[in-house]
C-alpha positions as CSV (number, residue, x, y, z in Angstrom):
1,X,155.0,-196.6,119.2
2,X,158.2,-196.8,121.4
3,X,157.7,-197.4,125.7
4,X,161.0,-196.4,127.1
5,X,160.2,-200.2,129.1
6,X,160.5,-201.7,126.0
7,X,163.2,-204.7,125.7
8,X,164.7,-204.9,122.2
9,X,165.3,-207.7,120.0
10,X,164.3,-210.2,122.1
11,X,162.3,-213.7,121.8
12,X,159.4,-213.7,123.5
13,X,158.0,-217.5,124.4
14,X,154.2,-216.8,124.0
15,X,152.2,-218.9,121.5
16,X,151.2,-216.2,118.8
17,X,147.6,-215.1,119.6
18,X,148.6,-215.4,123.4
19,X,146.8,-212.9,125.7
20,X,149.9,-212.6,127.4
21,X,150.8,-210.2,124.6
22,X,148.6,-207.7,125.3
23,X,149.1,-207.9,128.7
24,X,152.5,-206.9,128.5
25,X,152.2,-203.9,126.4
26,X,149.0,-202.8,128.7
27,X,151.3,-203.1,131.8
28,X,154.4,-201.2,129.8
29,X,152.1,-198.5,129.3
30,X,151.0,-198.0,132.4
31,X,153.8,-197.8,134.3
32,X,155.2,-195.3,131.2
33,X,152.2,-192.8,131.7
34,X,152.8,-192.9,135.4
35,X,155.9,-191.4,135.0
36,X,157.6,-193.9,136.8
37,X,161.3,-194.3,136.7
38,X,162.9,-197.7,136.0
39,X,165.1,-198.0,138.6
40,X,162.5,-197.6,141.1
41,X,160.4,-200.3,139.5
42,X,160.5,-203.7,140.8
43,X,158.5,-206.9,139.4
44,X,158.1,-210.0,140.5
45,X,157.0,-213.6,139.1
46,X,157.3,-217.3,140.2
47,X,157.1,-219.6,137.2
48,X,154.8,-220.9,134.6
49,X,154.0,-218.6,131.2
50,X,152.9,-215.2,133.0
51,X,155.8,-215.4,134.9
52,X,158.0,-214.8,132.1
53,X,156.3,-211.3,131.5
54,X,159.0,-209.5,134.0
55,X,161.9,-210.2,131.0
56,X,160.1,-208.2,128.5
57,X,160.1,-205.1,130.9
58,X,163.2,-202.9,130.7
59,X,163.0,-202.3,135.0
60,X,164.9,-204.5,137.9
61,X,162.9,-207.8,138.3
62,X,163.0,-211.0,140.2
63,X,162.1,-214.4,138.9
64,X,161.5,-216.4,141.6
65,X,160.2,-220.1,142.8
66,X,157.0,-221.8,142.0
67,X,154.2,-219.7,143.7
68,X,156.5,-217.8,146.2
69,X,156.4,-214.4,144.4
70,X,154.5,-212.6,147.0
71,X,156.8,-212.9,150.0
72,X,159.9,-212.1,147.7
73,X,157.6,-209.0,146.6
74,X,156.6,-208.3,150.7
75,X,160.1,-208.1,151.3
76,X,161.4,-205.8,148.7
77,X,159.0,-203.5,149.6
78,X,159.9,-204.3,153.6
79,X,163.5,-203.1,152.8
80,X,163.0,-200.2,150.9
81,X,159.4,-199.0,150.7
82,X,160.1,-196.0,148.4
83,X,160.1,-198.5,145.4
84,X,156.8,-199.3,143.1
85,X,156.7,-203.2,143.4
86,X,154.5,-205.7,140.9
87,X,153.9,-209.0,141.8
88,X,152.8,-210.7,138.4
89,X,152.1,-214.7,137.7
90,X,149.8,-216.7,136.3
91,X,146.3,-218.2,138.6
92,X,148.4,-221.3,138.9
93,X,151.4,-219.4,140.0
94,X,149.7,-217.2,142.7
95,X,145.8,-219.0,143.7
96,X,147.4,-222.8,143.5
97,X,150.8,-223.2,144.6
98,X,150.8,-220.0,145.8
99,X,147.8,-219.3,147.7
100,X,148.7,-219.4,151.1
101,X,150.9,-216.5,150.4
102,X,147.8,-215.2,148.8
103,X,145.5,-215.0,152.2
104,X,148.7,-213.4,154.4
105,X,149.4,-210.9,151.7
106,X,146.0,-209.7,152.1
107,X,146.2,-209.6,155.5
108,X,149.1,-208.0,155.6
109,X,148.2,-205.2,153.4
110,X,151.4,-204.7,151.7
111,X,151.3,-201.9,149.7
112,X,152.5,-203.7,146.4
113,X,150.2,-204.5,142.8
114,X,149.4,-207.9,142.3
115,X,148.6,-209.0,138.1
116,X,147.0,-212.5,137.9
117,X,147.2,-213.5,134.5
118,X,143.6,-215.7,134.7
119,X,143.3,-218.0,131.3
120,X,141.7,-221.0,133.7
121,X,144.0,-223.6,132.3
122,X,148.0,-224.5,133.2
123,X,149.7,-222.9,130.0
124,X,153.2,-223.8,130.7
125,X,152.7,-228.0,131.5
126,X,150.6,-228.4,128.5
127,X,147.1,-227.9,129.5
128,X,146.2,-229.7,133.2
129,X,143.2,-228.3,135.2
130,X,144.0,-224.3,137.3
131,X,142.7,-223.4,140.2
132,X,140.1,-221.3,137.9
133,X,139.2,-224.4,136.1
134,X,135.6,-224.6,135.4
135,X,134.1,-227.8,137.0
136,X,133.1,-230.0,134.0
137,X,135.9,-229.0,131.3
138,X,138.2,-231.8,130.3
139,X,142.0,-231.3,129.7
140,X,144.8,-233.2,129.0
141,X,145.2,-234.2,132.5
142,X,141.3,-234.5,133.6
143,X,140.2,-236.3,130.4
144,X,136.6,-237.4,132.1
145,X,136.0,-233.7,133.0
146,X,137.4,-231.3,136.2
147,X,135.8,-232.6,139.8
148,X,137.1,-229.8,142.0
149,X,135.3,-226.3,142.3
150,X,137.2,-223.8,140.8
151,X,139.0,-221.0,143.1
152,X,137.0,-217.6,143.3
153,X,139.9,-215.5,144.0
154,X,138.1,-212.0,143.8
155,X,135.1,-213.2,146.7
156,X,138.5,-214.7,148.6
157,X,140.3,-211.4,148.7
158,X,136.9,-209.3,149.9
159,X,135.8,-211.5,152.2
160,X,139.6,-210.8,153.8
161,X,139.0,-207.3,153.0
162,X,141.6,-206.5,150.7
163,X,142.3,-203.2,150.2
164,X,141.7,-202.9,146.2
165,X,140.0,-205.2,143.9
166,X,139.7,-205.8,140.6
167,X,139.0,-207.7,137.6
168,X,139.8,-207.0,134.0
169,X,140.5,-208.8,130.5
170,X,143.4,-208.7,128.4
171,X,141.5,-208.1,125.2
172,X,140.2,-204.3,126.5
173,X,143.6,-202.7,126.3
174,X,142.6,-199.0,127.3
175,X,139.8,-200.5,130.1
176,X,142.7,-202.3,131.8
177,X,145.5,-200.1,131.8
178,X,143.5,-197.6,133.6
179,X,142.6,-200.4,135.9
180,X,146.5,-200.9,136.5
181,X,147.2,-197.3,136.8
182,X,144.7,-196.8,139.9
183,X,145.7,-200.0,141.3
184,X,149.8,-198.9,141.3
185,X,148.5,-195.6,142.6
186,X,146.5,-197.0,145.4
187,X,148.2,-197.2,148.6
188,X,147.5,-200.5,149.9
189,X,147.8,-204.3,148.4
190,X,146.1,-204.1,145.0
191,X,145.1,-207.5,143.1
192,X,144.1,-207.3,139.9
193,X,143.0,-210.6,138.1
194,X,143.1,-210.2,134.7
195,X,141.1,-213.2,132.2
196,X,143.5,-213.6,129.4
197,X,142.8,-216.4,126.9
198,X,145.4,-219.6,125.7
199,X,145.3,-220.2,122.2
200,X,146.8,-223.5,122.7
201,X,145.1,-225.6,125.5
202,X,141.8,-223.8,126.8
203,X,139.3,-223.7,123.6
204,X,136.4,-222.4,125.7
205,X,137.9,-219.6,127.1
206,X,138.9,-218.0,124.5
207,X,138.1,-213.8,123.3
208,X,135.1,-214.3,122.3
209,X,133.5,-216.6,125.3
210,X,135.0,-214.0,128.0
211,X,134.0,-211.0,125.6
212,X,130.1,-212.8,125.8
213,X,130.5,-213.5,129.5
214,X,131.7,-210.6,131.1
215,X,130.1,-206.7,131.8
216,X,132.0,-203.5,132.8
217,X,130.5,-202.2,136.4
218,X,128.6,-198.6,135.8
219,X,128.9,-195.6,137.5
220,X,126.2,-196.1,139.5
221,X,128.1,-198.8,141.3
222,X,129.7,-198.7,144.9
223,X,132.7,-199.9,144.8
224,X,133.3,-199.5,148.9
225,X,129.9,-201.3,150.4
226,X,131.9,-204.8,150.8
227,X,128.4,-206.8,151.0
228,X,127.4,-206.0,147.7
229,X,131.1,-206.1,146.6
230,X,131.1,-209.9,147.7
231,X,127.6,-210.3,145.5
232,X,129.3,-209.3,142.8
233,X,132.0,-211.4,143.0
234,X,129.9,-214.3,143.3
235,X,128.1,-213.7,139.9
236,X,129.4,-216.4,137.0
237,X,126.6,-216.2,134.5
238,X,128.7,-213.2,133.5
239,X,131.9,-211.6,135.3
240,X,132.0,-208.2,136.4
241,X,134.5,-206.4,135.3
242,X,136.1,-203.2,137.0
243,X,136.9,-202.1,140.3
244,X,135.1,-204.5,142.5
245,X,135.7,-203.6,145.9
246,X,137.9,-200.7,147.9
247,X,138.5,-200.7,151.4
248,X,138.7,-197.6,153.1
249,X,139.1,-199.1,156.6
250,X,142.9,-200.2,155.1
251,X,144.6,-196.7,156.3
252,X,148.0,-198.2,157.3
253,X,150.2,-201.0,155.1
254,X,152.5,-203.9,156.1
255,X,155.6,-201.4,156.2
256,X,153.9,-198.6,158.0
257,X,153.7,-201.0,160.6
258,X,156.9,-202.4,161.0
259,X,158.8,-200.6,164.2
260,X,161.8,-200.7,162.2
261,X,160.6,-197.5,160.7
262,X,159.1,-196.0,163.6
263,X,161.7,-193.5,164.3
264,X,163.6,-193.7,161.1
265,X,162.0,-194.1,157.3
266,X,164.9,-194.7,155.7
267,X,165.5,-197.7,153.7
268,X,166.9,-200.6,155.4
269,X,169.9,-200.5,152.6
270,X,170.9,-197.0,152.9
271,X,171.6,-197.5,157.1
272,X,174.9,-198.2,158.2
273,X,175.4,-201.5,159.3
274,X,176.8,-202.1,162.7
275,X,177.7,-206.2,162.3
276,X,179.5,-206.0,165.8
277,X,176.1,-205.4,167.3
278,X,174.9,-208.4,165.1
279,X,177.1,-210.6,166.2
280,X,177.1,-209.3,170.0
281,X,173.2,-210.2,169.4
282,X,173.5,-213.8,168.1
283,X,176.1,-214.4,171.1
284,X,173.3,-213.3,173.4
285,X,171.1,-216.0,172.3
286,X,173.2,-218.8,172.6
């Protein structure tokens, strides 16, 4: 079926069998039955495989640095908060060379959706060790088995009180699209780390090991008691999956609070622009 976001005749650069497939056409989807408009779409990557995703999307995008896709995402929304803005990467992208930017996104509570295409290997460089590495697993790079402990992003971003967790897979198409849909629709910063497997350098993650390691939280659970949010999030025999944690203490977002927009909410680009008074300013602080 035709997604008005679809891109047409292009290559895509995925390994067949990649999970970033089905990512894509999970997050097309959403954003189609949201109703959202492409010019008021912006995503977001850095670099590595995941990053690439943004291309495939008929919508603005900007392909940025190595890990620096969050502050370019922070300030999009900063200048004009009107717009829906995705930040999207892979875990190398956004927990390893990225993860400073991780914590003060957090923090901030920048009212943006952050996809973390999770396979637990580095996709694009042949197969080295992610921050989601299990400790044990040999690569091509760590060919006497991974030393470091692997990067719990989910218990990282509760413990900081993020406003909206979650964790899905790439292979449950309709699970995680709703997942996406709340998390655009959430005011607040939203993360969202989605396992996905690589055909071509992680053979033990692959659909079947996270299809027989993971479970979908019930309705019985609380997704706004942050102590037994953080529990969850510590369980590895197998991965919750689902909303994990919500934070209803998160009223006010990074833009509410700048003073810029205290007495006027309109967009920084749709002000006039006095550049006398900018350069009267500068002078000043000779």
């Amino acid at each position: 079926m035709s997604n008005k976001f679809d891109t047409n005749h292009q290559d895509i650069a995925w390994c067949p069998g990649c999970g970033n497939f089905s990512i894509l056409e999970i997050i097309k989807s959403a954003l189609s039955e949201l109703s959202l408009e492409k010019k008021d779409i912006v995503m977001v990557s850095g670099i590595g495989q995941a990053a690439k995703l943004p291309q495939y999307v008929d919508t603005n995008f900007f392909n940025g640095l190595h890990g620096r896709s969050l502050p370019v995402a922070t300030a999009i929304k900063a200048s004009n908060p009107k717009l829906t803005v995705v930040a999207e990467s892979g875990e190398g992208d956004m927990y390893g060379e990225g993860g400073n930017h991780f914590i003060h996104t957090i923090r901030r509570n920048v009212n943006i959706t952050n996809i973390v295409h999770n396979n637990m290997i580095y996709g694009l460089t042949k197969g080295q060790a992610s921050p989601t590495t299990s400790k044990g697993m040999k690569t091509t790079l760590q060919v006497f088995g991974v030393t470091n402990e692997p990067f719990n992003p989910m218990a990282v971003a509760i413990s900081l009180g993020a406003s909206f967790v979650a964790r899905a897979f790439s292979g449950d198409r309709n699970e995680t699209k709703e997942i996406i849909k709340k998390a655009i629709l959430h005011k607040g910063y939203s993360i969202i780390d989605i396992f996905q497997p690589c055909v071509s350098f992680n053979k033990v993650n692959n659909y079947k090991w996270f299809k027989d390691n993971t479970y979908y939280l019930d309705d019985k659970y609380d997704p706004y008691n942050q102590v037994e949010a953080f529990k969850k999030s510590l369980e590895t025999e197998k991965y919750p999956l689902g909303i994990l944690y919500m934070n209803k203490e998160r009223v006010t977002t990074f833009e509410e609070n700048l003073v810029v927009y205290n007495n006027n909410k309109a967009p920084l680009f749709e002000r006039k622009r006095d550049l006398g008074k900018v350069i009267n300013s500068l002078e000043e602080r000779k």
